[in-house]
N, C-alpha and C positions, 0 to 999 in steps of 0.2 A: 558739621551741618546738622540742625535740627531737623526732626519728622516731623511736618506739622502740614499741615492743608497748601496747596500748591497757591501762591497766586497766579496772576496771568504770568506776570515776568518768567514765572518759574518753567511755566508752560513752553518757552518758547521754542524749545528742541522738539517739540511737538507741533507747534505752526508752521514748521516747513524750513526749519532752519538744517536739515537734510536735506531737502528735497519731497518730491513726492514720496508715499509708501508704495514699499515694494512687495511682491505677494511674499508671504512667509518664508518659502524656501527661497527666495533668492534672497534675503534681508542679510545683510554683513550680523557676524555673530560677535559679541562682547563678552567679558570675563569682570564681574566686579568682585573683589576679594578684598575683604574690610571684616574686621569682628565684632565692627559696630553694625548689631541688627539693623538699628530707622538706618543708619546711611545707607543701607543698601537694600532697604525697602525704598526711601526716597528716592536714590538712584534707578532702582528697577523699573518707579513709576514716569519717570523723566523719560527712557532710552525706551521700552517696550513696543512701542508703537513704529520705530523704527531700526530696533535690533530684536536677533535671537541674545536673550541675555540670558547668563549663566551667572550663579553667583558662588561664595567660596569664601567660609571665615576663616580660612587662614591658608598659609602654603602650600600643608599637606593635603589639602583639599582641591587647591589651585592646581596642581600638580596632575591629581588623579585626572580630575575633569581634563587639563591638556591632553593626558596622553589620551584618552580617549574621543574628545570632539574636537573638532576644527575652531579655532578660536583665532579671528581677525585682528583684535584689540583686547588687550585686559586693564582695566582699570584696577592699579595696584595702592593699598593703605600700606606705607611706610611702617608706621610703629604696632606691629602685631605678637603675639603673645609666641613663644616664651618671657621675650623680653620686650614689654611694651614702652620700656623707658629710654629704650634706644633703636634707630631705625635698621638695625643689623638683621631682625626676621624678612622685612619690604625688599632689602635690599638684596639679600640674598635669593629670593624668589626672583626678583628680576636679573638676575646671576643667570640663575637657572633657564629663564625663559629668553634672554638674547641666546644664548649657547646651545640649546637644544629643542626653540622653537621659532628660528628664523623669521619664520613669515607670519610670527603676529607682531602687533606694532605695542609696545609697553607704556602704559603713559601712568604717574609717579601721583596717589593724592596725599598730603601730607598736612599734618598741623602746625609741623615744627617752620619757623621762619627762617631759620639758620639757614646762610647760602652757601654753607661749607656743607648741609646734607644735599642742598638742591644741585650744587655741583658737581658731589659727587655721586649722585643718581645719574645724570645727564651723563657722567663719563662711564656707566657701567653700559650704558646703551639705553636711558630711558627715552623714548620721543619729545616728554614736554611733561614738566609737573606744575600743580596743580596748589595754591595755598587753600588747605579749607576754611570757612564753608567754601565751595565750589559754589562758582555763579554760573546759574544755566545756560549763561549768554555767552560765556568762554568755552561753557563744555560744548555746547552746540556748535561754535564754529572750530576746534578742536578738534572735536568727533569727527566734523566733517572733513578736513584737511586728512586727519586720520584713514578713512574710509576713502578719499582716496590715493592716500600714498598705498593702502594693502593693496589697490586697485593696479597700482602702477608696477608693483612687486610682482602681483600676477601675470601682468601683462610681458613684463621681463623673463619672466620664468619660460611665458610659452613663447617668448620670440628665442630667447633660448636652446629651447627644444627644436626651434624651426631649424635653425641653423645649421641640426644636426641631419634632417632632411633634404629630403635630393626629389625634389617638382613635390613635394607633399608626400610623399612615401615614408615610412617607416624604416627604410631598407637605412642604419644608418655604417658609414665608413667613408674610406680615401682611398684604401689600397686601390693597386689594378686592377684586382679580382673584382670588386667591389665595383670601379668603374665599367669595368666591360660589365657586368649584369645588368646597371644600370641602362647603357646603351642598347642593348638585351631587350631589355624591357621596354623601352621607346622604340624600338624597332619592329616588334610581333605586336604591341600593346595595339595596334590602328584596325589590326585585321581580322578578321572574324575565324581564323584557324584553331584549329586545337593546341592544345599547350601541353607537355609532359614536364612535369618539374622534376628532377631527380638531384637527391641529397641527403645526407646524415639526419638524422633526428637532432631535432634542436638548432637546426641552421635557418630555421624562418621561414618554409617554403609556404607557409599560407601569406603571410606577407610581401612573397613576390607576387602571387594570385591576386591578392588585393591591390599591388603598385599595377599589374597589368589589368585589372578592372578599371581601376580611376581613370585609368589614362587612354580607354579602351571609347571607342561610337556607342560602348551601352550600357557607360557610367552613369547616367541617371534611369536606369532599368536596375531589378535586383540582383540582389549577390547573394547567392545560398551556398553557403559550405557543408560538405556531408563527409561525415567519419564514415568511410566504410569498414575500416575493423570492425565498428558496433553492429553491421550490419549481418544477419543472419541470414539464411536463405527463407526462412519461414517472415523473416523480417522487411528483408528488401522491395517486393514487390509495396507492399502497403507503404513503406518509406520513400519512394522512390515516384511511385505513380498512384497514388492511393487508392481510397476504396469510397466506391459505392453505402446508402444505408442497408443495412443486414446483410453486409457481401460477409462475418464470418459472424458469429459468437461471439457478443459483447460488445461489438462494433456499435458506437450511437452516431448515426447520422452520416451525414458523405463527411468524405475531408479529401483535401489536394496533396499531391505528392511534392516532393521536394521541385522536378523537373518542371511541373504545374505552375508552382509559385515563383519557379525564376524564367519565366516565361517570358521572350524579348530580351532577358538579361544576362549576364552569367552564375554554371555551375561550378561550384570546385570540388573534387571528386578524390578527399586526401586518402592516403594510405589504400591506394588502389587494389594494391597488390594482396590484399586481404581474405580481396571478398573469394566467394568459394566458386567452383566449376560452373553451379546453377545460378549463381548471381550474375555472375562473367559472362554469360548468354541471355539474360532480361537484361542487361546495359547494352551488348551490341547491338541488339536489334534496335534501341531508342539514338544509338550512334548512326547506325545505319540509313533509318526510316527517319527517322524525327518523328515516331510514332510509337501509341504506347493507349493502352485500355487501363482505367480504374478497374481494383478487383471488385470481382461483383458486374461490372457492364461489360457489353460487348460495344460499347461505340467507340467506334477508335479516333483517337485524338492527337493531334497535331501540336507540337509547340520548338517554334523555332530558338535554342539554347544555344551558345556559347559554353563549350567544356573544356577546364583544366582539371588536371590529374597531376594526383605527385604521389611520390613515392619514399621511402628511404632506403625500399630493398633493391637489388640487380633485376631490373625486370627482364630484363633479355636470358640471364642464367635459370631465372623460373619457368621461360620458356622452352628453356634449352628440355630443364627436367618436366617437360610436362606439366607444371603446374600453374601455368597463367597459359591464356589462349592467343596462339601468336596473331591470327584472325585482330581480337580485341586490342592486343599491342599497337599492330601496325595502325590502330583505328585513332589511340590514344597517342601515340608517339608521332604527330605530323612536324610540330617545333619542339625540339627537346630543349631547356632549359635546364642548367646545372645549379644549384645552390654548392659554394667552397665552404668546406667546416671551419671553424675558427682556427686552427693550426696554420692553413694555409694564407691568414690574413690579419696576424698578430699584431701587425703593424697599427690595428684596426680598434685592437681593445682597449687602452686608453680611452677612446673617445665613445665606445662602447659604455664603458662603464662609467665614465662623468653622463652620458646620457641618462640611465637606465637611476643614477645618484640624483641628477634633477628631478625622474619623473617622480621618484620614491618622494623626493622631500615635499613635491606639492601635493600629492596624495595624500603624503601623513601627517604636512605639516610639520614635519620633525626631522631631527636626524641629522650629520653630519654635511660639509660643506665642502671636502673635499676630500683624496687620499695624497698619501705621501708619495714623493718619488719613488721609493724603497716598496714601496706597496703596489703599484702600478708597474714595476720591473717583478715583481712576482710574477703578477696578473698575467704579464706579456709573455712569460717565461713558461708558464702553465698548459696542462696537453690540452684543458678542455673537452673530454670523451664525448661530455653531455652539450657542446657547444653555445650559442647562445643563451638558449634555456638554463644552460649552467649557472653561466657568470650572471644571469639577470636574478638567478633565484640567491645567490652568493649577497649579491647588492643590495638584497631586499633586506637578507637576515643581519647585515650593516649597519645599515639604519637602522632598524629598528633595535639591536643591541648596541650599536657603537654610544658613547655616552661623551664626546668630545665633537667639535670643530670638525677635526681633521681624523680621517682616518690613517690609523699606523699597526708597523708588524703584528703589533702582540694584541689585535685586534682580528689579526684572521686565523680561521681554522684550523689544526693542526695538521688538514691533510694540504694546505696551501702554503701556510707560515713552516713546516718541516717541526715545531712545536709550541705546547701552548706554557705559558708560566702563570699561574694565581698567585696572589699573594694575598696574603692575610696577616695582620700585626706584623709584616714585616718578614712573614716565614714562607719563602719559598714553595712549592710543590710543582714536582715536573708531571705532565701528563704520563712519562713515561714507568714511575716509581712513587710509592706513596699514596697510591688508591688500593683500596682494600678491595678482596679479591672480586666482592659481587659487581660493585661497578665497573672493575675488568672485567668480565666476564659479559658485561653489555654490548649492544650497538654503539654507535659513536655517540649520537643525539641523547639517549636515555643516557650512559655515563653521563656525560658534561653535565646534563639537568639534575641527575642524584648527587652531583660532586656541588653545585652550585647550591643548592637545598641544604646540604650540610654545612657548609661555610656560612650562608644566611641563617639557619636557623641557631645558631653557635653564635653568631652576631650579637643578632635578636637578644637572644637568652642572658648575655655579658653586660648590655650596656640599655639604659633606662629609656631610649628613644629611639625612634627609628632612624632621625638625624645624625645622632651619636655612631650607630651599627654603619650609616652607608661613610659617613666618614672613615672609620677604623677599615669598611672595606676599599674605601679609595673611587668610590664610587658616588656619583650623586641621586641627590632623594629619589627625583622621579621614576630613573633607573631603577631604585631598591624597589620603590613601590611597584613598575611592571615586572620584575622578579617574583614578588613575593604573592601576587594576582595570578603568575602565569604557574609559577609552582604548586599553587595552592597550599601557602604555607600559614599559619593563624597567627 
């Protein structure tokens, strides 16, 4: 495709052969990656008015930009440098991007005619190639079919995610635990009573709060959630009920207090068990009264609340010992609500972690498509200490490290998999033997990162490319390149 002054024809992915324009941030985003400068000026000047366009002369370039922006469609040039004489650089990028960037759609531009390359594009996962010059009149409706198959992916993704909910909630599972909470929650969700949620850290109790809001008479009223751990006793009042202008020192202006702002609506009131003696009696009285003064004014003020409290500690044993007021208990414990830790409902994780694996990949655009059976009988088998929150922080670090389809053994941690194995040219190293003493002497996280810095920069160092180094590590480019960003290695 020459650079040269558009005519109208050229124009025409710009007269609406999209559709209307969309404001910026919502506009579908493009990838042109070509190492012919005009084509990818002319193309920039074709798409701009209806994509965020990105552009990329070559792989290694296309790569970086994936792993960091969200890219709908890339327009990929076949015969690119090292070897421009054959379409093995094109081809291999679009390798990389069905395998490790799912939900953008790949579409193939090429000069060569041969249908033995157009073939075998199409069967590596391309959507549709492309003979050059490209005629605006195909890209256009191309794009558009394009734009919205990504549209349809999306829409897939979140009925997906639906499935795994229960009336719109978050709360996802099967077990019986699982259902009885559910019923739980449709059961107190109508009434205007207090709610105590009691359960482990990391079982979700602010997303039962939230299942029992939505389904609650004062779901479209606010929802305020308040850490009280953060809350001090010098803190509380101003947090809770606010202040007046010049009620302290530095104070600019009035402000509302949490209670204020969810006012008609619901509060949630986590980690109850926190707050201190003197906090624990400015909440009884607004449990009590429904009343409550900004610091700084004496007018006393009224606001009708809906309040949940949850816990992870024994609140009844704090009482035992004095230290939570059984007065404020009885105030806060009118429907107690149980969250089960994940031990109790293993049955559960499978479907836990393919959730927590869809929401990752639409967020990042990247990342694995499923786990292995062998890998999901870990999962199941695991104690969980940190319960939910565990395995969802587990999932993240997956994705975002796993470099294949499928998630497998030698892809999970060694405090999950029982151990890890690297391999480099071929030569073993057990986590257990073979690290020199400083990296034993680490945390978990900092070893693995100085053991993987060292293997990379020894790479690096051996072999003329960075192509070359992630091959001999068995690993692909994009992979090396978020390593070698994340390590901060030259």
């Amino acid at each position: 495709m020459k650079s040269e002054k558009k005519s109208d024809n050229q124009s025409a992915f710009k007269k609406g052969k999209q559709g209307s324009v969309k404001k910026r941030g919502t506009m579908p985003s493009i990838l042109i990656c070509d190492d012919d400068h005009g084509v990818r000026k002319q193309l920039y000047w074709e798409l701009y008015e209806g994509f965020i366009v990105h552009q990329a002369e070559g792989p290694e370039q296309a790569l970086k930009l994936l792993g960091k922006q969200v890219i709908d469609i890339a327009l990929i040039d076949l015969h690119m440098p090292p070897e421009i004489d054959t379409p093995k650089a094109g081809l291999s990028l679009l390798t990389d991007i069905c395998r490790d960037y799912p939900n953008t759609v790949p579409i193939i531009m090429t000069g060569d005619p041969e249908d033995k390359v157009t073939l075998e594009a199409i069967d590596k996962g391309a959507w549709d190639v492309f003979i050059k010059p490209v005629n605006p009149d195909e890209l256009a409706f191309v794009l558009n079919r394009a734009v919205r198959l990504r549209s349809l992916m999306h829409e897939n993704e979140v009925l997906k995610l639906d499935t795994y909910a229960n009336n719109g909630s978050k709360i996802v599972g099967e077990s019986e635990a699982i259902k009885k909470l559910h019923e739980t929650i449709r059961q107190v969700a109508p009434t205007d009573a207090t709610i105590f949620i009691s359960g482990e850290s990391g079982t979700g109790k602010e997303l039962v709060a939230e299942a029992i809001y939505k389904l609650s008479n004062r779901k479209n009223k606010p929802f305020v959630a308040v850490n009280c751990a953060a809350l001090t006793d010098s803190l509380i009042e101003d947090e809770l009920f606010g202040h007046e202008a010049g009620a302290y020192t530095g104070s600019k202006g009035a402000r509302k207090g949490k209670f204020e702002l969810a006012d008609k609506g619901t509060i949630f009131l986590d980690e109850v068990a926190e707050l201190s003696p003197a906090a624990q009696a400015k909440l009884l009285r607004i449990l009590q009264e429904g009343t409550f003064e900004r610091l700084g004014s004496e007018r006393v003020q009224t606001v009708d609340v809906r309040v949940i409290a949850a816990t992870h500690q024994d609140l009844k044993k704090k009482v035992e010992a004095g230290e939570f007021r059984e007065d404020l208990f009885y105030r806060l414990n009118v429907i107690p609500v149980h969250v089960p830790p994940l031990r109790e409902r293993k049955g559960d994780i499978p479907l836990l972690a393919n959730y927590f694996l869809t929401t990752m990949r639409q967020k990042m655009n990247r990342g694995p498509h499923s786990f292995s059976d062998d890998v999901l009988q870990v999962l199941s088998e695991s104690d969980w200490k940190g319960n939910i929150r565990e395995l969802r922080n587990l999932v993240e670090r997956l994705v975002i490290l796993v470099n294949s389809k499928t998630i497998q053994m030698s892809d999970l941690p060694a405090e999950y998999a029982g151990e890890l194995q690297y391999s480099v040219d071929h030569t073993s190293v057990m986590t257990t033997g073979g690290i020199n003493s400083t990296i034993a002497a680490m945390n978990y996280e900092d070893a693995v990162n100085a053991y993987r810095k060292q293997i990379i920069a020894d790479a690096l160092r051996r072999y003329k490319s960075k192509s070359q180094a992630a091959t001999a590590l068995g690993i692909n480019r994009s992979y090396l390149y978020e390593l070698i960003d994340k390590l901060n290695l030259q």
